[in-house]
FILO-226282 format. One record per residue (C-alpha): x, y, z; residue in three letters. Coordinates in steps of 0.25 Angstrom, whole numbers, plus 5000, padded with zeros to 4 digits. Layout:
BEGIN
XYZALA
...
END
This chain:
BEGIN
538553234761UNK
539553134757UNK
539253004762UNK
540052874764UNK
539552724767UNK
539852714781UNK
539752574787UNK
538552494794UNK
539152494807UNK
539052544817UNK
537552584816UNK
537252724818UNK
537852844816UNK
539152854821UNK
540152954820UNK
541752934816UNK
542553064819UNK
542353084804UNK
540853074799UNK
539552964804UNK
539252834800UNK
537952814800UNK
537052674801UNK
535852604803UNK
535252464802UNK
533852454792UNK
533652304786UNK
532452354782UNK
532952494775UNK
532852514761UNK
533352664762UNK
534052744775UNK
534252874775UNK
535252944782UNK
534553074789UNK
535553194792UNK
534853304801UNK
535453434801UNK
534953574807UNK
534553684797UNK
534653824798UNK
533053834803UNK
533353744815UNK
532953624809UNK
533353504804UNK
533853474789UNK
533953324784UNK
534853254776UNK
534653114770UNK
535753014767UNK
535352884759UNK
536152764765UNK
536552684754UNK
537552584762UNK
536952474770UNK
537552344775UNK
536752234783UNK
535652324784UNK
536452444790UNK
536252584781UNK
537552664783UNK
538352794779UNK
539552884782UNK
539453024784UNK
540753094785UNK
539953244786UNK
539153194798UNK
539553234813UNK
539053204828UNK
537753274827UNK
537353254816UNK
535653214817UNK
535253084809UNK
534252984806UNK
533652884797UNK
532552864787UNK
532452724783UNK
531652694770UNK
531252544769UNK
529752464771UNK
528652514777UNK
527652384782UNK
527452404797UNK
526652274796UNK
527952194791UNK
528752294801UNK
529452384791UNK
529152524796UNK
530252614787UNK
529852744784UNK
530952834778UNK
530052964784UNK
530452924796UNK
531752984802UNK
532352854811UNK
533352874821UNK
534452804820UNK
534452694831UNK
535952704834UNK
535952854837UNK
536952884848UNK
536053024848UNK
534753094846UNK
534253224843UNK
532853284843UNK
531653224848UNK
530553144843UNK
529253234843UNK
528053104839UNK
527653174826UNK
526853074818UNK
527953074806UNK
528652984817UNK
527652874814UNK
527752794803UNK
526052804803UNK
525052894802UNK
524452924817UNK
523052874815UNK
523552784805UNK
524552694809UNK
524452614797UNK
524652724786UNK
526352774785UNK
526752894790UNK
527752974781UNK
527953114789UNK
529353114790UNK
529853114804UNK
531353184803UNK
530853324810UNK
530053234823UNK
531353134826UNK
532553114833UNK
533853124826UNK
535153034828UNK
536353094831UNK
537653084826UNK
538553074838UNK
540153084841UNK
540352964850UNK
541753034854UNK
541753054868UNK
542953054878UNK
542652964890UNK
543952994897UNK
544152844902UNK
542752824906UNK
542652684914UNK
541452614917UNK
541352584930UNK
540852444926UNK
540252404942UNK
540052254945UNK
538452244946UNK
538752184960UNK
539252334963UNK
538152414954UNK
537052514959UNK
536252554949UNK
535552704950UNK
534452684940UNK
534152844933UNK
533552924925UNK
534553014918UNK
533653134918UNK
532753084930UNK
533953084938UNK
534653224935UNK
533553324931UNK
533153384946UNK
534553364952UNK
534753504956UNK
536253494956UNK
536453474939UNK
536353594931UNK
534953594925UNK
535453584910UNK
536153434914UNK
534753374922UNK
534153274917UNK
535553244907UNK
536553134904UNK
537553244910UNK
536553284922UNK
536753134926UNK
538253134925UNK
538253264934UNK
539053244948UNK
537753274957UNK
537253154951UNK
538353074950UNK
538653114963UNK
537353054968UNK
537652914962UNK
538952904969UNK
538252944982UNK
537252844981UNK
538452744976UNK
537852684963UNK
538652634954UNK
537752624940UNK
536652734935UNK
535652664925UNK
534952764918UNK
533652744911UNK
533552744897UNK
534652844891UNK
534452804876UNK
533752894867UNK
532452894869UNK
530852944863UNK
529953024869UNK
528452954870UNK
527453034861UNK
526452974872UNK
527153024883UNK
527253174876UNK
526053184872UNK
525753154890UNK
526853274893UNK
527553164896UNK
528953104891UNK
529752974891UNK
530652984905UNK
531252854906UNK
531652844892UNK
531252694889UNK
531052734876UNK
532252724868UNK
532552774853UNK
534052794852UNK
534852664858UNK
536152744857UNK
535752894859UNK
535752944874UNK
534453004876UNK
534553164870UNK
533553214882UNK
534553184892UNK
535753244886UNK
536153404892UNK
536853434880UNK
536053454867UNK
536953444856UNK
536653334844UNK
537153204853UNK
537953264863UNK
537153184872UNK
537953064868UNK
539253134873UNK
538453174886UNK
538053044889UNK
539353004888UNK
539853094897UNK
538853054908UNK
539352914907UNK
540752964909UNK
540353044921UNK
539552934928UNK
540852834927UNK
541552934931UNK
540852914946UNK
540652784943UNK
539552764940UNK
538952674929UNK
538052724918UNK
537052604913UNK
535852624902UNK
534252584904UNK
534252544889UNK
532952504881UNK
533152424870UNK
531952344870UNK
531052464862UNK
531152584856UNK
530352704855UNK
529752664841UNK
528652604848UNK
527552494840UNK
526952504828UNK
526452644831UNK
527552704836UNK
528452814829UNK
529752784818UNK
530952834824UNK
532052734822UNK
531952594822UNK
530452574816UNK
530852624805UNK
532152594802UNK
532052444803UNK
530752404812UNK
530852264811UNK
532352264817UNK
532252344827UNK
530952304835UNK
530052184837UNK
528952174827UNK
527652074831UNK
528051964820UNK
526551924815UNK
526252084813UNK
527652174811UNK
527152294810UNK
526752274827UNK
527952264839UNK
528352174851UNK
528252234861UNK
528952204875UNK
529152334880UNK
527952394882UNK
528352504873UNK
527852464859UNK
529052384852UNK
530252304856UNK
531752294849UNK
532152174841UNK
533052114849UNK
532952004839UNK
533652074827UNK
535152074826UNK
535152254822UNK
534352284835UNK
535152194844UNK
536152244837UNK
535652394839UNK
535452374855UNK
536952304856UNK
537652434848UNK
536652514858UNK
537352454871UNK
538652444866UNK
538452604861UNK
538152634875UNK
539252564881UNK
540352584873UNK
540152724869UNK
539252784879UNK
539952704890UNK
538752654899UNK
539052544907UNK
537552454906UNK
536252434901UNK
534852414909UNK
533952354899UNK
532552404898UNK
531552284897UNK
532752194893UNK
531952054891UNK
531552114877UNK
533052124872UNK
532751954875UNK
531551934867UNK
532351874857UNK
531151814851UNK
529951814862UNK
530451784876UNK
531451834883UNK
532651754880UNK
533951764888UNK
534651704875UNK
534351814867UNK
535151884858UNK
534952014865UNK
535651954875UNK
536851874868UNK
537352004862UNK
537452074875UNK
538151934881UNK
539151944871UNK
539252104869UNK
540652124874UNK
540352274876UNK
538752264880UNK
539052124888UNK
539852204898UNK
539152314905UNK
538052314913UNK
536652244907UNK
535352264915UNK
534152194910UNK
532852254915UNK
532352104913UNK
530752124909UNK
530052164895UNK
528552164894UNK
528452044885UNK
527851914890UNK
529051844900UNK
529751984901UNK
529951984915UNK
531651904915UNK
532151954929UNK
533251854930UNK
533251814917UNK
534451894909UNK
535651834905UNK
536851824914UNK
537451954908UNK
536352024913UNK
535652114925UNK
534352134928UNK
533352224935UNK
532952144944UNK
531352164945UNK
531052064956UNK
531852144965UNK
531152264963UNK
529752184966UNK
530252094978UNK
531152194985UNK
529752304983UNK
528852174988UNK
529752145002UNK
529852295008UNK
528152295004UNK
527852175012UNK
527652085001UNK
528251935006UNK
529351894998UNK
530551865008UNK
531251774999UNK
531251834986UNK
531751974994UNK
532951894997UNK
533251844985UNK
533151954978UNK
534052044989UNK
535051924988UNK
535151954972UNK
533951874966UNK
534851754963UNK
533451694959UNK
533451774947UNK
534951764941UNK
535551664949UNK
535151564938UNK
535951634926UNK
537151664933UNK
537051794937UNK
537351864949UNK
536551954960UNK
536952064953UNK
536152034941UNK
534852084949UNK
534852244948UNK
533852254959UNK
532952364960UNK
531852424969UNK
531352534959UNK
531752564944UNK
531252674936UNK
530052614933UNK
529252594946UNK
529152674958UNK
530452744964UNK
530852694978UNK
530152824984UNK
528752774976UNK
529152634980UNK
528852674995UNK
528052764993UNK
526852714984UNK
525952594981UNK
525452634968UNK
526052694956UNK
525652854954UNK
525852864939UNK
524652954936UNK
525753064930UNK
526152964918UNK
524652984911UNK
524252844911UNK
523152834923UNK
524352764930UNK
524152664922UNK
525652654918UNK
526952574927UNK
526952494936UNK
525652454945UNK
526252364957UNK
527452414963UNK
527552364975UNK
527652494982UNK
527352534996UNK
526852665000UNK
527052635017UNK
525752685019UNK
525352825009UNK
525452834993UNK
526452924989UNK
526953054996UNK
526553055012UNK
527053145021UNK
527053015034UNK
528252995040UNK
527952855043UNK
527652825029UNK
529052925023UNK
529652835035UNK
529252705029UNK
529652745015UNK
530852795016UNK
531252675023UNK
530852585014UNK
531552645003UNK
532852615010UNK
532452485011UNK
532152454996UNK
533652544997UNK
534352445006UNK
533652305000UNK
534052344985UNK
535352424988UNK
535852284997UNK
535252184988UNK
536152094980UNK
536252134965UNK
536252274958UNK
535352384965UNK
534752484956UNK
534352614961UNK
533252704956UNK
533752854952UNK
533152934964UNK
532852804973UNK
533852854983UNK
533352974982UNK
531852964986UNK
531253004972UNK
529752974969UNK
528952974958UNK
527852994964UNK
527252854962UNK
527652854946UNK
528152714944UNK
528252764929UNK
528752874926UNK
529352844913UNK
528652964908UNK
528753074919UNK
530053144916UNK
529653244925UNK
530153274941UNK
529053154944UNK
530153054939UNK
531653134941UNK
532253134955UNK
532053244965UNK
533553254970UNK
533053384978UNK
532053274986UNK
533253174989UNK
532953085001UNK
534353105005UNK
534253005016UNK
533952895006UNK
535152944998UNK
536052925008UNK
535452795012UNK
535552724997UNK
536952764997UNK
537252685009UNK
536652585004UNK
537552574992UNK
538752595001UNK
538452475009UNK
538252384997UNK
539352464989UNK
540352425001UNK
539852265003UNK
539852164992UNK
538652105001UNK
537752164995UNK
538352154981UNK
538752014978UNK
539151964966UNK
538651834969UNK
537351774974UNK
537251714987UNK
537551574988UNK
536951525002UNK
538351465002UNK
539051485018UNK
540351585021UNK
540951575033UNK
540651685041UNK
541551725053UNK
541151755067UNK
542151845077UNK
542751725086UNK
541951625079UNK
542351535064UNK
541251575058UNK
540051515052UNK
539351485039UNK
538451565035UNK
537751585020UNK
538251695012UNK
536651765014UNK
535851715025UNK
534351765026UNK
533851775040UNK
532451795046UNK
532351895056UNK
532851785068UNK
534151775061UNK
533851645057UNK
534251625041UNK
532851595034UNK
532251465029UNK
531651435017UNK
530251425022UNK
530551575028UNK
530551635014UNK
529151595009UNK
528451595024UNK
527251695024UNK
527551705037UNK
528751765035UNK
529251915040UNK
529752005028UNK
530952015035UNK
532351955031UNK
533951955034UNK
534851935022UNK
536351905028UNK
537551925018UNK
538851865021UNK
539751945019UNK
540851835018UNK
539951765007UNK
540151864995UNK
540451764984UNK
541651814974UNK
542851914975UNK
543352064973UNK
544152114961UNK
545452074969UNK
544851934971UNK
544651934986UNK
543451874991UNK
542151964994UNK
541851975008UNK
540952075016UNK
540352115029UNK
539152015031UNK
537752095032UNK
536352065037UNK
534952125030UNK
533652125035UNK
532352155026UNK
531252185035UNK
529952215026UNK
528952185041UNK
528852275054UNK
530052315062UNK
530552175069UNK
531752115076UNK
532852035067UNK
533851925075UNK
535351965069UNK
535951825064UNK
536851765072UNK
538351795073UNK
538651695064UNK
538351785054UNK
538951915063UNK
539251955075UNK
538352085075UNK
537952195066UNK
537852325061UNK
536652385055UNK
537152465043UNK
535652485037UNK
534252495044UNK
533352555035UNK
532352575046UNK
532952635057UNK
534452695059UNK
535752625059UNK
536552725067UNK
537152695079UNK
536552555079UNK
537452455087UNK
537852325080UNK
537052215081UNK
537252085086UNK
537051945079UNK
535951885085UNK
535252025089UNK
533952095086UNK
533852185074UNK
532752295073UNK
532152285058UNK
531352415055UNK
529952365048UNK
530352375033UNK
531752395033UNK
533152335030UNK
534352325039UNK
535652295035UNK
536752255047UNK
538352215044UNK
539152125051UNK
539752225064UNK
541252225065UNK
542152225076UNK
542952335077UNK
542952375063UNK
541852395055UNK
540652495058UNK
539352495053UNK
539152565039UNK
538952695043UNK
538752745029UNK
537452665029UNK
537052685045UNK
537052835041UNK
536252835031UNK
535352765036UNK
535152815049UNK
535052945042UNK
533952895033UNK
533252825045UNK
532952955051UNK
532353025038UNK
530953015034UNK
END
């Protein structure tokens, strides 16, 4: 085969129109071999080594003008073996290249895999591994998007659909059965159309790169579902792909990507760059172990032949060396310069910050993304926790970033279970200035969130005390053990009416409170649709019907009721400010009157009176609170520059008994119409004087707007819905 230099950039293999370059980063190496994997008449695989010679600041590369997109590769490095100094290279091992756009085969967890003896960690394994790995694959990054735009949504605007590309599509009766569970499965139009129903605006998939199977899990009849477990930081994941060909899962990806913008919709990527599936010291040799250990991951400094670990999972990236920063920025500019996406939620993201031991919002990590002018501007979701010590930095990001807000999750599950904490509830409906305020940023800088997909779903939520996850193997001893769930009186599946009464309405309620919130909402797949787990809050290993969604068992009601709930905060910048509030007054005019002062949020207690300070900490206090929005104080302007205005609205949260609310008085309107009562029905309700009684159903939100005269009728969207929903058990 003739051979040329090639260059040291870009890394990996990369394919001109002509013939591949090939790349790869050892400081370590004394040898790389170039590995070409080719089929043979018996229906294996034949392999060709080429030695390469050329290597500049650490980067071995060639040219091969023969070599085509689909062609299957790998590496064997030849350089020191000490595992206690670190050095793990072992040229019997086949190493996928870690800038693979593609993968082929699968790993099977033979023992040539392990650079030692099982038994015997301490003596070196020799077996060569070639016939038990993955390959890389040479791709052809041609692809016509047809003027593909990202939609590029404010995140003041933003719903996010958290979702499982196989989770999501494999039951749905309306996709063929060859593209379930598939990156064209997703983009199919019964899906889509779903999404668009529902009016979310951004679909954030759970981990897409290419990921290992657990030998653990295998060995259970179990596999590796949510796929935090990652291998290939460019290479979608092969398993997700309809079409089989070598890499055309790439093009496919692509062209689900281009479908979704199409609707409108964005695409944005759970990414784990904080471990790989290497594992510690007695894990296997697939890439980066034995292609540059020290590099790549974290090693215990008094004792190198060990790894840091704060992930849970057995090693952590070195987010200290220049090549593995440099590998997961060339990883998120891949991904949105080639394949289009439009952001990034980061798995355990305070370990990219460990710099040296704390988290440290200084790091370099996040420096190269501030400065990135491709990376720096798409969307960046932090979730902000690692299992190292002072891991938990809710509110500690840098302004550029978002962040799963986890405080939201707990306070919002602790007020509709009866747990006293009125203020914090407020603070976090009204954005969680608290927690980003300090650093400049904005409400929407909280993604908030009721349930993810680890946790119970928002079925489970209501419907259990206690996790039920004797199906994973591990005595349910694994995933969460306080969830601050609420069964309403019978674990699991009951057949009460009371009880399916009760749960149903407070799922609207979680509904209502995180859709009307200020911030990002984030919806999990199959939340609107009433899906359960049957009390798994960890089903990271259940790729089974317990964990897809049931589209045949939709709770259509709750369909419908989501969707209006996303209509009303799609149509009123309200509930979507872009600013927090000030506590600053606006004039507010009265019909007849000139109008008073009034603050741009005022909380009332159920007198109409605005609450003292003494009201949020007193014992005695009812769980029960108003939150007025002034429709006049929206702080900012639209894209033609004329100031934001809006309808003023009122919300009560009522987590007691049924009881009696005094309206405000007409300062802050003249009457109101009730657009949402999530525990009895809207329709044909009369407006509501201010100053008058309001009915509160025990647990349950109602939302009123300021009544018009003559124009302007209530939001009949909404009302239907919900008095549609009111009546279904």
């Amino acid at each position: 085969m003739e051979i040329w230099p090639g260059t040291p950039y870009p890394l990996g293999s990369t394919f001109d129109g002509n013939g591949t370059n090939f790349a790869l980063f050892s400081e370590i190496a004394e040898r790389v071999e170039l590995c070409l994997f080719d089929p043979d008449p018996g229906g294996g695989l034949t392999e060709r080594r080429i030695e390469l010679t050329e290597a500049d600041a650490y980067v071995w590369h060639c040219y091969l003008p023969a070599v085509q997109p689909g062609q299957r590769y790998g590496y064997r490095v030849h350089g020191p073996w000490d595992p206690e100094k670190g050095f793990r290279c072992n040229p019997a091992k086949l190493l996928l290249d870690p800038y693979a756009k593609a993968t082929s085969g699968d790993i099977d967890w033979d023992q040539s895999l392990f650079g030692y003896q099982f038994g015997s960690p301490d003596v070196r394994n020799d077996d060569d591994s070639a016939a038990h790995m993955t390959h890389g694959v040479v791709v052809n990054p041609f692809f016509n998007w047809e003027g593909d735009r990202q939609p590029r949504y404010p995140y003041s605007d933003t719903v996010i659909y958290e979702a499982h590309v196989k989770g999501l599509t494999q039951l749905h009766p309306d996709i063929p059965e060859e593209l379930r569970g598939t990156y064209a499965g997703l983009a199919h139009p019964a899906v889509i159309e779903h999404l668009t129903k529902l009016g979310v605006t951004t679909i954030e998939l759970m981990p897409v790169h290419q990921f290992v199977q657990d030998n653990s899990l295998l060995e259970k009849g179990l596999r590796n579902y949510w796929g935090y477990n990652t291998l290939g930081f460019f290479a979608p994941h092969a398993a997700y792909a309809s079409q089989t060909g070598p890499g055309q899962h790439v093009q496919e990806f692509k062209q689900m990507v281009k479908t979704l913008h199409a609707a409108g919709i964005e695409v944005i990527l759970d990414v784990v760059y904080n471990h790989t599936a290497e594992g510690n010291h007695l894990g296997p040799t697939l890439s980066f172990k034995g292609i540059d250990n020290p590099a790549y991951y974290r090693l215990v400094e008094d004792d190198q032949q060990y790894y840091m670990d704060y992930t849970g999972t057995g090693n952590s990236l070195n987010v200290r060396q220049p090549h593995s920063l440099q590998l997961i920025m060339d990883s998120l500019r891949y991904w949105v310069s080639e394949m289009h996406v439009d952001g990034f939620r980061f798995d355990l993201a305070a370990t990219l910050a460990r710099e040296f031991y704390d988290v440290d919002r200084l790091s370099s990590f996040f420096e190269l993304v501030q400065q990135d002018p491709v990376v720096s501007q798409v969307k960046l979701i932090a979730e902000p926790w690692d299992v190292g010590p002072g891991g938990y930095q809710v509110g500690g990001f840098p302004p550029l970033w978002t962040e799963w807000n986890g405080k939201f999750r707990d306070t919002v599950r602790d007020f509709w279970r009866g747990e006293p904490n009125l203020g914090e509830f407020a603070s976090r409906l009204a954005g969680s200035s608290d927690l980003y305020e300090h650093s400049g940023r904005r409400p929407f800088a909280s993604i908030n969130f009721v349930t993810a997909h680890d946790g119970f779903t928002l079925c489970d939520l209501v419907s259990y005390n206690d996790k039920h996850n004797e199906a994973n193997g591990e005595d349910n001893n694994d995933g969460e053990s306080f969830n601050r769930g609420d069964n309403h009186g019978a674990e699991g599946p009951t057949d009460d009416p009371e009880i399916l009464a009760a749960r149903a309405k407070a799922q609207r309620n979680f509904l209502a409170t995180l859709i009307l919130s200020q911030g990002v909402p984030m919806i999990l797949h199959g939340d609107e649709l009433g899906r359960t787990q049957q009390g798994n809050n960890n089903v990271y290993a259940q790729d089974n019907e317990l964990s897809w969604v049931h589209w045949d068992q939709a709770d259509k009601p709750l369909v419908e009721f989501t969707a209006a709930l996303i209509r009303l905060r799609r149509a009123h910048p309200t509930f979507r400010r872009k600013r927090f509030f000030t506590g600053t007054t606006v004039r507010t005019p009265v019909p007849g009157g000139e109008g008073d002062r009034l603050n741009d949020i005022v909380w009332l207690d159920p007198t109409g009176t605005p609450m003292e300070e003494g009201d949020w900490t007193d014992d005695e206090s009812t769980q029960t609170v108003g939150m007025y929005l002034n429709g006049l104080g929206i702080a900012g302007t639209d894209a033609r520059g004329q100031k934001i205005v809006d309808d003023h609205f009122l919300l009560y949260f009522n987590a007691d008994g049924e009881c009696d609310v005094t309206l405000p008085p007409d300062e802050y309107a003249a009457a109101w119409d009730v657009v949402i009562d999530t525990g009895a029905s809207v329709e044909g309700r009369e407006p509501l004087a201010a100053g008058s009684s309001c009915r509160l159903a025990a647990s349950a939100v109602v939302v009123l707007r300021e009544h018009h005269e003559p124009e302007g009728e209530p939001d009949h969207s909404v009302a239907a819905s919900v008095a549609a929903l009111s009546t279904t058990t």
